[in-house]
C-alpha positions as CSV (number, residue, x, y, z in Angstrom):
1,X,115.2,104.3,146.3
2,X,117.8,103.0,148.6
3,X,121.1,102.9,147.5
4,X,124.4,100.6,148.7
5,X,127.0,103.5,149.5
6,X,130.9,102.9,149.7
7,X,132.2,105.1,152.3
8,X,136.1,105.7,152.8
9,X,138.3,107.4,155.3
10,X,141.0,109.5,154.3
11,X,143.1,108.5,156.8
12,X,142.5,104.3,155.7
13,X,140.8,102.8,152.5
14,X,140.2,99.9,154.5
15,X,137.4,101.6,156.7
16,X,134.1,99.9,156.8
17,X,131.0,100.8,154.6
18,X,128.8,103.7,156.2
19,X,125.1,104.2,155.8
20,X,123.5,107.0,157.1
21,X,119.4,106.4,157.5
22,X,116.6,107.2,159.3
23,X,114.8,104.3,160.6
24,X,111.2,104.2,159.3
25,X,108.2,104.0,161.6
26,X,106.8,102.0,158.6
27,X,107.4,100.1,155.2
28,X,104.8,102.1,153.5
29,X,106.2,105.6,154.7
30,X,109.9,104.7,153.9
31,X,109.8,106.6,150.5
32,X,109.3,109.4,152.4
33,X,111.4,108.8,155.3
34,X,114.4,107.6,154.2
35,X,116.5,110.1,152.6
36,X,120.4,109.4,152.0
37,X,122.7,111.9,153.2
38,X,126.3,111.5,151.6
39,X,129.2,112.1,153.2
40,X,132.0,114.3,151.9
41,X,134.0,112.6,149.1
42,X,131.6,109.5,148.9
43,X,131.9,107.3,146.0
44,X,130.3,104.4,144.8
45,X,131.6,101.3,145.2
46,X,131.7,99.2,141.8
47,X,132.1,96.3,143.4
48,X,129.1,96.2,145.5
49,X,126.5,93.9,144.6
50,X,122.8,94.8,144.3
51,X,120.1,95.4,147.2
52,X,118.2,92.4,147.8
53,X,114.6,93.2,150.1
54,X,113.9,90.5,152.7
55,X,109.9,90.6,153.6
56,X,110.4,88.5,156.4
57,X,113.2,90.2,158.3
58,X,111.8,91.6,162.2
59,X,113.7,94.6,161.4
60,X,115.7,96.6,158.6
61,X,119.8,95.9,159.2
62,X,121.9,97.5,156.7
63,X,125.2,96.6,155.4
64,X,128.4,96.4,157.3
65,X,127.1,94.2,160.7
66,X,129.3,94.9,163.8
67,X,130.1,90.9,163.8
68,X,133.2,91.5,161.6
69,X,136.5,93.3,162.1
70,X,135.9,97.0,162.4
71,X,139.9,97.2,160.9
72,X,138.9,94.8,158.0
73,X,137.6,96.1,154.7
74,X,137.0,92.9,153.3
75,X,134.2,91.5,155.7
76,X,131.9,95.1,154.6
77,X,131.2,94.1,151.2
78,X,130.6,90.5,152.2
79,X,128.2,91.7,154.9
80,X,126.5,93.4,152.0
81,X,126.2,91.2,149.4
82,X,124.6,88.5,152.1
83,X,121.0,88.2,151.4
84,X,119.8,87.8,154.5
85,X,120.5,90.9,157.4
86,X,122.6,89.9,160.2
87,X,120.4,89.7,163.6
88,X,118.6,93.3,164.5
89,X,120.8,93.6,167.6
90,X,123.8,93.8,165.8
91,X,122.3,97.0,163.8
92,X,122.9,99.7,166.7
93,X,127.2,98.3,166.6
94,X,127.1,99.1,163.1
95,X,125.3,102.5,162.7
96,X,128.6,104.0,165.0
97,X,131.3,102.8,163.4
98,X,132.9,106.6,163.1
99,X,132.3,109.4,165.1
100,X,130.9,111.3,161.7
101,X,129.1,109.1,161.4
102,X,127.4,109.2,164.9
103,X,127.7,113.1,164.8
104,X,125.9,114.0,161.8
105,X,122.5,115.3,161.5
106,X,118.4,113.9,161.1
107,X,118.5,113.6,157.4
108,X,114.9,115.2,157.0
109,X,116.5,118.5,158.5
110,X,119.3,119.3,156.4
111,X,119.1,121.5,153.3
112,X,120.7,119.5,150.7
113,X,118.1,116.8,151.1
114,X,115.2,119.0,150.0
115,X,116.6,119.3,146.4
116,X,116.6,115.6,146.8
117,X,113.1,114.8,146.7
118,X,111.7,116.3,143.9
119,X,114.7,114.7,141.6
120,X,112.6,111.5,141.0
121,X,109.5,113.7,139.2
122,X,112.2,115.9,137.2
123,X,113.7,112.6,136.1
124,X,110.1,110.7,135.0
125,X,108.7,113.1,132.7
126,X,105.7,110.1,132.4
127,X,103.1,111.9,134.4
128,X,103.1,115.0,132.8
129,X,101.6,113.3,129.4
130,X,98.5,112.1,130.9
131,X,97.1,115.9,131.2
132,X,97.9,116.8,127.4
133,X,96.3,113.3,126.7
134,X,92.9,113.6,128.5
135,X,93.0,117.7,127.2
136,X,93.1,116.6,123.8
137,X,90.8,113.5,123.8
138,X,87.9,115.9,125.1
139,X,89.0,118.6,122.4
140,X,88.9,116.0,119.8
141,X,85.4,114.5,121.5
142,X,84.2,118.4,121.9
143,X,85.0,118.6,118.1
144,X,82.8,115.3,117.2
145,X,80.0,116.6,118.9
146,X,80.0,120.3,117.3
147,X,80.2,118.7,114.4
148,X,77.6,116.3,115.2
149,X,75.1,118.8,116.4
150,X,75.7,121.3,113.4
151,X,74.9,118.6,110.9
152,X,72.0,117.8,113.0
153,X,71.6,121.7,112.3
154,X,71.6,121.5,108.9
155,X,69.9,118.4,108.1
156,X,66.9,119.8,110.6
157,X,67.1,123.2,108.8
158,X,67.2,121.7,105.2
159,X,64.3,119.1,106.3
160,X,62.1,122.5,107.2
161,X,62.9,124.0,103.8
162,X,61.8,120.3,102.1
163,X,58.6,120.3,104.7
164,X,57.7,124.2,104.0
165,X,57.9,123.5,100.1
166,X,56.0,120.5,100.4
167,X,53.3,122.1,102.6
168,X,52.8,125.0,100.4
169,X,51.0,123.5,97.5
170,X,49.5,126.2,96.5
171,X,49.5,127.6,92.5
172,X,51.7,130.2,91.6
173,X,50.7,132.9,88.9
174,X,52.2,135.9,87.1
175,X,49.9,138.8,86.5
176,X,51.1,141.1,84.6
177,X,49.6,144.6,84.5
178,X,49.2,146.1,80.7
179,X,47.0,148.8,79.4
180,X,47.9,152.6,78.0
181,X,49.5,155.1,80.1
182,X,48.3,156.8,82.9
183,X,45.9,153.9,83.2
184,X,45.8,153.5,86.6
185,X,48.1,150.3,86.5
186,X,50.7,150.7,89.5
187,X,48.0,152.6,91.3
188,X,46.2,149.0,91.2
189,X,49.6,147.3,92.0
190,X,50.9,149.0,95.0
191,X,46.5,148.9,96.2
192,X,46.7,144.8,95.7
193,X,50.4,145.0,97.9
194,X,48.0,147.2,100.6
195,X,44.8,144.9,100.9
196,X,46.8,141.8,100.6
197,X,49.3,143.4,103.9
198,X,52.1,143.5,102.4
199,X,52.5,147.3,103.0
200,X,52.4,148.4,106.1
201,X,50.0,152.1,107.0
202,X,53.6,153.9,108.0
203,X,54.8,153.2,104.7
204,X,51.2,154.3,102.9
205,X,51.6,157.5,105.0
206,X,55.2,158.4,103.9
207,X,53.8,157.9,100.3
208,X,51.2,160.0,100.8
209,X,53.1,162.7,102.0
210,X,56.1,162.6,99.5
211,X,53.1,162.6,96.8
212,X,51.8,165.6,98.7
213,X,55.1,167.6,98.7
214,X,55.0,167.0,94.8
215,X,51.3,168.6,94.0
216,X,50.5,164.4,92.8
217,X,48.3,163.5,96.1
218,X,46.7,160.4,93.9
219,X,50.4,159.1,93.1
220,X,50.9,157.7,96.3
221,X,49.8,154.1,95.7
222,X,51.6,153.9,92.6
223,X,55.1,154.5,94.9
224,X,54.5,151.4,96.3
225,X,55.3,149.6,92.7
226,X,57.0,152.7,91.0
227,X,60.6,152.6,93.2
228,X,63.1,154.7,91.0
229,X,63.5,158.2,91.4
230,X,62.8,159.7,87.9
231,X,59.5,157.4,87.3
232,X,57.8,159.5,90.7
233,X,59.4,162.1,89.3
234,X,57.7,161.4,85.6
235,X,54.9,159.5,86.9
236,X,55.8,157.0,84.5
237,X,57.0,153.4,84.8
238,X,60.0,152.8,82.9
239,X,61.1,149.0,84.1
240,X,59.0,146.2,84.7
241,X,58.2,146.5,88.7
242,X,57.7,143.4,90.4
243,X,56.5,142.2,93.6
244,X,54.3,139.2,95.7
245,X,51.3,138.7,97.6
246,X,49.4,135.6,98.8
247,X,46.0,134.5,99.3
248,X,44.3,131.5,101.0
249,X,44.7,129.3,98.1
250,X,47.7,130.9,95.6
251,X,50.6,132.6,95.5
252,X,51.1,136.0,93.1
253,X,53.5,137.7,91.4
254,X,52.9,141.2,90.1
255,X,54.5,142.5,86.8
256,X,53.9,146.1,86.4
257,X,54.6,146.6,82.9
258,X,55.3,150.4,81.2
259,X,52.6,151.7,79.2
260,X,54.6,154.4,77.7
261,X,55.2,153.5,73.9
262,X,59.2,154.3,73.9
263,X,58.9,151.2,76.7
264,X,57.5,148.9,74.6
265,X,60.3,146.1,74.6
266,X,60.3,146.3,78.8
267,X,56.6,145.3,78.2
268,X,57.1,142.5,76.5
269,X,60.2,140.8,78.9
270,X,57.0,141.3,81.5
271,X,54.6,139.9,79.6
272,X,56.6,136.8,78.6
273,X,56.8,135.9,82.0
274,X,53.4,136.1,82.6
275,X,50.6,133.4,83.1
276,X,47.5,135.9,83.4
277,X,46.9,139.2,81.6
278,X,45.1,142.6,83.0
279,X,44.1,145.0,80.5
280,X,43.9,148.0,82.8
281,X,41.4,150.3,80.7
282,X,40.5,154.0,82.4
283,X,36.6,154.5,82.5
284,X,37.2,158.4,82.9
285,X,36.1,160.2,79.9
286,X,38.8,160.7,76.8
287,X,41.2,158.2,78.9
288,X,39.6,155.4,77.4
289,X,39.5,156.8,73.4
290,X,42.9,157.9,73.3
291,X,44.1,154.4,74.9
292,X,42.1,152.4,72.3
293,X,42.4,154.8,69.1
294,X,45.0,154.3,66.3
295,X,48.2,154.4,67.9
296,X,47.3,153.7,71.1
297,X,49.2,151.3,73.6
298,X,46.0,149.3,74.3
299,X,45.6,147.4,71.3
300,X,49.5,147.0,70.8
301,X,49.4,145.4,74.6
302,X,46.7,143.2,74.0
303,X,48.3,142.3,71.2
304,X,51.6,141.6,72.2
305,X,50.2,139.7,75.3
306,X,48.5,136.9,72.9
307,X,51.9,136.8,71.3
308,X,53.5,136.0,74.4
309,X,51.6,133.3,75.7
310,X,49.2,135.1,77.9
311,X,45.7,133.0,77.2
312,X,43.5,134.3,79.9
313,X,42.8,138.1,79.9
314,X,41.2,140.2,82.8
315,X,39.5,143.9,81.5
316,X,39.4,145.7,84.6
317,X,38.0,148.6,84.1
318,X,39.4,151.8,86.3
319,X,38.6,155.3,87.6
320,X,34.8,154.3,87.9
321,X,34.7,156.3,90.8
322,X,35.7,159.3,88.6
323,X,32.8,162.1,88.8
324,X,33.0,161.6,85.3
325,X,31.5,158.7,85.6
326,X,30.4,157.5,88.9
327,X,30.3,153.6,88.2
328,X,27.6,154.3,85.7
329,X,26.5,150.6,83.8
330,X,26.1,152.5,80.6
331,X,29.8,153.4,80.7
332,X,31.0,150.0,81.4
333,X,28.8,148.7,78.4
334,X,30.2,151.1,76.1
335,X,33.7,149.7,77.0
336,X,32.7,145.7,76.8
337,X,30.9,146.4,73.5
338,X,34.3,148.6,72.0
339,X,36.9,146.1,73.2
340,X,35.1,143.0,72.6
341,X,35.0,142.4,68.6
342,X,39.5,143.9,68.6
343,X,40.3,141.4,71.2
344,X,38.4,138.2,69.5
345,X,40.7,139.7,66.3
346,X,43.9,139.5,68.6
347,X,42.5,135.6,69.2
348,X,41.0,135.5,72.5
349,X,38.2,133.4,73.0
350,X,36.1,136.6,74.7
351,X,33.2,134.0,76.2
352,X,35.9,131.7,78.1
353,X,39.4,133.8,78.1
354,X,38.0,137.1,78.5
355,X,36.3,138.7,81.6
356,X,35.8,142.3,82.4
357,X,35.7,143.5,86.2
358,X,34.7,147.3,87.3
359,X,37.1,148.7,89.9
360,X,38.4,151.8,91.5
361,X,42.2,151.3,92.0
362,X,42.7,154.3,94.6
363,X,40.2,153.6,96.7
364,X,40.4,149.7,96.6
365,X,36.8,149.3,96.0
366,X,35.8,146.0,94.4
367,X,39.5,144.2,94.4
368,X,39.2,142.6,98.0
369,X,36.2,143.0,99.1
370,X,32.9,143.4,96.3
371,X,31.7,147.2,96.0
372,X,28.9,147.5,98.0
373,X,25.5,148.0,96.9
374,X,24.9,151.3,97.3
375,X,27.7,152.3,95.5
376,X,27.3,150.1,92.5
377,X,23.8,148.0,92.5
378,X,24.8,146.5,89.0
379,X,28.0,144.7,90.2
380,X,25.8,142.6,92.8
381,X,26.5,139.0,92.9
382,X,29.7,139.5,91.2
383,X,33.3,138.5,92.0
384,X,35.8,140.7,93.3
385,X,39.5,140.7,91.5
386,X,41.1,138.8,94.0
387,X,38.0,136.3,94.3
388,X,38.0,136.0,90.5
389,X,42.1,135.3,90.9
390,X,41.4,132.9,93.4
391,X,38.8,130.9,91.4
392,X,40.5,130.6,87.9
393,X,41.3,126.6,86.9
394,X,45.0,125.4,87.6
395,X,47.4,125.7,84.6
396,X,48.6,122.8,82.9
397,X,51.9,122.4,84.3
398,X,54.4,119.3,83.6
399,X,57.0,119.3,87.0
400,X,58.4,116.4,85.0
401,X,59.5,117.8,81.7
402,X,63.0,118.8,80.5
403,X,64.1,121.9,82.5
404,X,64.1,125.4,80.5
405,X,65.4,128.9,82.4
406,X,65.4,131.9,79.8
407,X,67.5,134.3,81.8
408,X,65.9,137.6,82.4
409,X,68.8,139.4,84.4
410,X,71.9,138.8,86.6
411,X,74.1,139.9,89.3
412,X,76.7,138.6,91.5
413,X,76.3,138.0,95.2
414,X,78.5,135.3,96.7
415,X,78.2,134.1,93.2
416,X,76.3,134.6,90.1
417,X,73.0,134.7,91.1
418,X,70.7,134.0,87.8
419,X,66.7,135.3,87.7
420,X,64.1,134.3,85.3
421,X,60.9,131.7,85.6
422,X,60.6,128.2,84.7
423,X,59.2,127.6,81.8
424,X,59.2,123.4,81.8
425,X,60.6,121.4,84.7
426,X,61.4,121.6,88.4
427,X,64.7,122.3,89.8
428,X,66.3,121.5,93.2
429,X,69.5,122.2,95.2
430,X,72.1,120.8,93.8
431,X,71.0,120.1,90.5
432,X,73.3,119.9,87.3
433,X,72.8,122.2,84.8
434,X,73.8,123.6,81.2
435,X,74.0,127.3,80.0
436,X,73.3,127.5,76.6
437,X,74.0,128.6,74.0
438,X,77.9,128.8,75.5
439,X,77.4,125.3,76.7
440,X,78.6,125.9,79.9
441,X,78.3,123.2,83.1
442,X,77.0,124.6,86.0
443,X,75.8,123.5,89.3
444,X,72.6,124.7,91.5
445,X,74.0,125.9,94.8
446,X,71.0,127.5,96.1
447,X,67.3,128.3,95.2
448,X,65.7,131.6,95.8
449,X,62.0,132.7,95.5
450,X,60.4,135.6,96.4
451,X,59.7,134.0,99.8
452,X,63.3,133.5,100.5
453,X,65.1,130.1,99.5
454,X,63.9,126.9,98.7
455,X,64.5,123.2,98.3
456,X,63.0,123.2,94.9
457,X,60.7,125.4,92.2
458,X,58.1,124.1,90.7
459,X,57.2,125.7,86.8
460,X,55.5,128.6,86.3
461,X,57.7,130.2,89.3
462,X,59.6,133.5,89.2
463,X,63.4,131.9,90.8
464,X,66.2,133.3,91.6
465,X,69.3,130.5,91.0
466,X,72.8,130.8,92.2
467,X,75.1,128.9,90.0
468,X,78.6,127.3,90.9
469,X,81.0,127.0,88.1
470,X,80.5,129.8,86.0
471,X,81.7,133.3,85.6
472,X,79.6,136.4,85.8
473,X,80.8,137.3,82.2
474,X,79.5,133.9,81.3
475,X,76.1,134.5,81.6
476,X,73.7,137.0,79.7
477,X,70.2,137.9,79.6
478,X,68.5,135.5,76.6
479,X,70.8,133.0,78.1
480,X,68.5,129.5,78.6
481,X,69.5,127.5,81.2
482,X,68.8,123.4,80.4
483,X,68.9,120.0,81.7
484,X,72.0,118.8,80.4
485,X,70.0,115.3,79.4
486,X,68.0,116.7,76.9
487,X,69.6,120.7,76.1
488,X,67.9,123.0,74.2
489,X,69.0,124.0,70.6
490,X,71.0,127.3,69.7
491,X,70.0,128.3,66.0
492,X,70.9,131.2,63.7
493,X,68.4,130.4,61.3
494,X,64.4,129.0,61.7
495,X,61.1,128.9,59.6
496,X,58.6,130.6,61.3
497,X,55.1,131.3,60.4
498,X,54.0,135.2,60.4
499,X,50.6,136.8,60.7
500,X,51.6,140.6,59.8
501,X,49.8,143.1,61.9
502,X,50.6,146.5,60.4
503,X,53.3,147.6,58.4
504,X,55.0,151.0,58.2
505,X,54.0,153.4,55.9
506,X,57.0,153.5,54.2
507,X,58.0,149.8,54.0
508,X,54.4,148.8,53.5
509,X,55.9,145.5,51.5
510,X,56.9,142.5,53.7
511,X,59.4,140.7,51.2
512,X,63.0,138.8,51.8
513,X,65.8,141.0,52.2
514,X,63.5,142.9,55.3
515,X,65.3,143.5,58.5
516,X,63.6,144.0,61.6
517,X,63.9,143.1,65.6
518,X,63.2,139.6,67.0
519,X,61.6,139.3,70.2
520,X,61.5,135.8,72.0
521,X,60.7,135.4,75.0
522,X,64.0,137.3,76.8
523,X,66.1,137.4,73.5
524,X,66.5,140.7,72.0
525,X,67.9,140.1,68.4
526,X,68.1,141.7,64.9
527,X,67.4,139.7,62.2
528,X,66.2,139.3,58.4
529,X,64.1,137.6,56.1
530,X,65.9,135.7,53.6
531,X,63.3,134.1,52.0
532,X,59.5,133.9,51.8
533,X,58.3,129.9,51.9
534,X,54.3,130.2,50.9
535,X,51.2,132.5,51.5
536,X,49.2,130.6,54.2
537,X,45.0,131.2,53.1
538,X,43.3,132.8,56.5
539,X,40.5,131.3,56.2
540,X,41.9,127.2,55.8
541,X,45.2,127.8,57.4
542,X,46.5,125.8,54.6
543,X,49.4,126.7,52.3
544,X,48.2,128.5,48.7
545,X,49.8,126.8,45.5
546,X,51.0,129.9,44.3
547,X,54.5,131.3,44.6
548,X,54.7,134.7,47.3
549,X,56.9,137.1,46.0
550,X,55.6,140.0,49.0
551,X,53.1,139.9,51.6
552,X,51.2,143.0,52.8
553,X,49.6,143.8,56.1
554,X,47.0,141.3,57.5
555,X,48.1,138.4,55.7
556,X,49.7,135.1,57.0
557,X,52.8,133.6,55.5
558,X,55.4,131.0,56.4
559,X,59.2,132.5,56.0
560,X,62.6,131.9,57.1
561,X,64.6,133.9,59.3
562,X,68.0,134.6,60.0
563,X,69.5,136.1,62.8
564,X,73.0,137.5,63.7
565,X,73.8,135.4,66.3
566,X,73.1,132.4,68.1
567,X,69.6,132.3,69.9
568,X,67.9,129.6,72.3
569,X,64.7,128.8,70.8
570,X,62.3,125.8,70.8
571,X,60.1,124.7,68.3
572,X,56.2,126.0,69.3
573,X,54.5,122.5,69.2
574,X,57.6,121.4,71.7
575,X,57.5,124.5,74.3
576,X,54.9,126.9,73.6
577,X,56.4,129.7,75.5
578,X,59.9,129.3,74.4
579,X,58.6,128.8,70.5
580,X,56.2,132.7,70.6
581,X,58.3,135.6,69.2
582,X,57.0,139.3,68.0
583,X,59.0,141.4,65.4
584,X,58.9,145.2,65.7
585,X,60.6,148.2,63.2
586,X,61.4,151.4,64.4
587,X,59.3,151.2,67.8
588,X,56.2,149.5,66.4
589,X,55.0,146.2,66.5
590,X,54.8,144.7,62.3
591,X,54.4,140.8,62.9
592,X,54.3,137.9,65.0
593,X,54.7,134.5,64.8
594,X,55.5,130.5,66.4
595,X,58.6,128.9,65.6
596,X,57.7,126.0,63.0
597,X,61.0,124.8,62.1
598,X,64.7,124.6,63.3
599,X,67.2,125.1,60.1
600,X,70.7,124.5,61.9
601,X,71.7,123.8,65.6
602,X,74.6,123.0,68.1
């Protein structure tokens, strides 16, 4: 900017006003050009009136024109304050007034008016805003679209999960796997895993030669299903194994269930998540009598898997490859004739429910692919297992009903994750749900299957759940988790109607005041009889007048129990699977029974 300088002498205050400049070649460069050199002791004179720009003067003439007095101080400041500039050739009289003046130097040379020019950016700090302004508007619009594309993201990965479930219609089953031990039955697990590819040929050789190192070459297959350590070891199961496999038109899940008899109670948390029974019976000779003889675990199985829900039943029988028998027809007969008349007893309907199949579980032959005929010419025309899998009728399902969880087992990871298989209902992310009997709210954060996770399960499946809200503490197996619309009931006490299978020899009376173990579905509890209701007459399944004091083996009678806690149950008519419970003494099976009645509930 230009500026109106006061300039005084020492020798006279009276000494005319000084303005050093450089003339500028033009208006638009004077910015530039014109710098303002000031003299020693300069000082600004307050009297001085403002600059005043003339746009129509020939040529710039500053203040203090030549036309008055040099001696006179008083015609300078008049001079200046005069809006319009004296004539131009007046300007070269007044830039000489003083011979400092006239000697001093170009003012773009001197150092001191370097420092000059950058003072006007120092002093406006305005253009330094701009940059942090424009940084942070694409920050903030770098932001928006991150965000933008990652809920793109999600809503693109959550609409796959929606399309996947909705694409895969196919049923899901539980097979559960049952029979005496040494059976055969992970053998024909870990060979269903193989045909169906879910086991690679590395694997199957590592197998094969761990089996080898232990002098057990045919235990191979079962490795596949037999995971732990002390059961190769043993070459027995001891938990319920459990693994998947698909076909073209379902979806499996395979429960390998212990046949040993101190396993008994593992058997029946697999079987009470089962849909379809397989009565693995060996074919070899001996195998087959000391399976199906008093005290042996095939007639408590079969049992035990009527009590449980399971309605349809596949016989396979194993080991027909054995030299022993060398899938001879009269051997097979033998077995269908034995097993026939005990399972109709257990309550199978053995022309629709039943159906026996002729395999051998090492080799594979007649489970994928049907034996071939030189082999077995009898089993011609015949289904294989998994065509006979394939082919069963859909089960009735509601999706709609109330939803019912019995908790099988728990752990925590990134939460408390929650397994077990609809029973009623569907569920879906982000569902609200109630943990009975604690009543405690939880919330659905994500849905797991076999597969991986889901958008939603449909009944019948084997889920995973993990639950917001809730403490690992909080949650136990027998545990049922509800809709919180219509929750189910926690009782202590329940009628119940009994059929007695076999009692102990030494409490061979079934009376009130016996105490015994309650198994429904994945509620382990003790409990007692407190009192005997009526004696139910097998033949009309009506109640008999007469009062029951005792009931003995075989017979059918209506009761109530108590038990020592708080148990999720349902009555039978309501949910069939959640309404089935077994009682067992000292290792063996005594009784079982359907829920009839509900005494007291919260």
């Amino acid at each position: 900017e230009i500026g109106l300088f006061s300039c005084a002498r020492r020798q006279s205050r009276a000494a005319p006003l000084v303005r050093i400049m450089a003339e500028p070649d033009s208006w638009e460069d004077e910015a530039d050009e014109i710098v303002v050199q000031p003299k020693p002791k300069m000082s600004l004179n307050p009297n001085a009136t403002s600059f005043s720009f003339n746009p129509k003067a020939s040529a710039f003439v500053p203040g203090g024109s030549a036309q008055g007095p040099a001696a006179s101080p008083v015609p300078a400041p008049a001079a200046a304050a005069t809006p319009t500039p004296p004539p131009a050739e007046s300007a070269s009289a007044a830039a000489s007034p003083t011979p400092a003046a006239a000697s001093a130097p170009p003012p773009a040379e001197p150092a001191p008016a370097k420092p000059a020019a950058p003072a006007p950016p120092k002093a406006e700090p305005k253009p330094a805003p701009p940059p942090e302004t424009h940084t942070a508007a694409v920050e903030k619009v770098t932001k928006q679209v991150s965000e933008a594309a990652l809920t793109q993201e999600e809503k693109a990965e959550e609409a796959a999960v929606l399309e996947e479930d909705l694409e895969d219609s196919r049923e899901h089953l539980n097979i559960v796997f049952i029979g005496h031990v040494d059976a055969g039955k992970s053998t024909i697990g870990g060979q269903i895993l193989f045909l169906a590819g879910m086991v690679d040929d590395r694997t199957i050789q590592k197998y094969e030669r761990e089996a080898k190192d232990k002098n057990r070459e045919s235990w191979y297959m079962a490795y596949i299903m037999d995971t732990n350590e002390e059961e190769r070891a043993k070459g027995k199961t001891v938990e319920v194994g459990r693994a998947t496999f698909e076909t073209e038109k379902k979806r499996y899940t395979v429960l390998d269930a212990p046949g040993h008899k101190n396993y008994v109670p593992n058997m029946i948390a697999g079987a009470a998540q089962a849909d379809i029974g397989v009565l693995v019976i060996a074919a070899r000779q001996g195998e087959f009598e000391t399976g199906f003889e008093r005290g042996g675990q095939t007639r408590e199985h079969a049992q035990l898997a009527k009590t449980l829900g399971v309605s349809k039943l596949v016989v396979v029988v194993n080991k027909m490859d054995d030299p022993s028998v060398n899938w001879s027809k009269e051997r097979f007969d033998e077995i269908v004739v034995k097993l026939t008349p005990f399972l109709r007893q257990c309550g199978y309907n053995t022309k629709n429910d039943v159906t026996f199949i002729p395999i051998s579980g090492l080799h594979g032959d007649n489970m994928k692919d049907r034996v071939s005929p030189e082999k077995c010419p009898w089993c011609e025309g015949t289904p294989s297992f998994f065509e006979f899998l394939d082919n069963l009728q859909p089960q009735d399902r509601d999706p709609a009903a109330p939803f019912r969880m019995p908790v099988i087992d728990k752990y925590r990871d990134m939460g408390v994750i929650a397994m077990g298989k609809i029973e009623s209902g569907s569920i879906k992310r982000g569902d609200p749900l109630l943990l009975m009997p604690n009543k405690c709210s939880v919330k659905v954060a994500n849905v797991f299957r076999d597969s991986g996770e889901v958008n939603r399960a449909r009944p019948g499946e084997n889920i995973r759940l993990r639950l917001t809200g809730v403490e690992e503490e909080e949650v136990s197996s027998g545990f049922v988790l509800c809709s919180p619309q219509n929750p189910i009931r926690a009782v202590t006490e329940f009628d119940a109607q009994l059929a007695v299978l076999e009692l102990l020899e030494h409490k061979s009376i079934f009376t009130a005041g016996y105490k015994c173990v309650l198994h429904v579905h994945t509620v382990v509890e003790e409990c007692e009889v407190i009192k005997l209701l009526a004696q139910i007459d097998p033949k009309t399944k009506q109640k008999m007048k007469k009062t029951v004091m005792f009931v003995k083996s075989g017979n059918l009678v209506l009761c109530r129990l108590k038990v020592t806690g708080s148990i999720c149950i349902e009555r039978f008519s309501d949910y069939p699977q959640l309404g089935r419970f077994t009682l067992r003494d000292e290792g063996k099976t005594i009784a079982i029974g359907k829920v009839m009645k509900l005494k007291d509930g919260m």
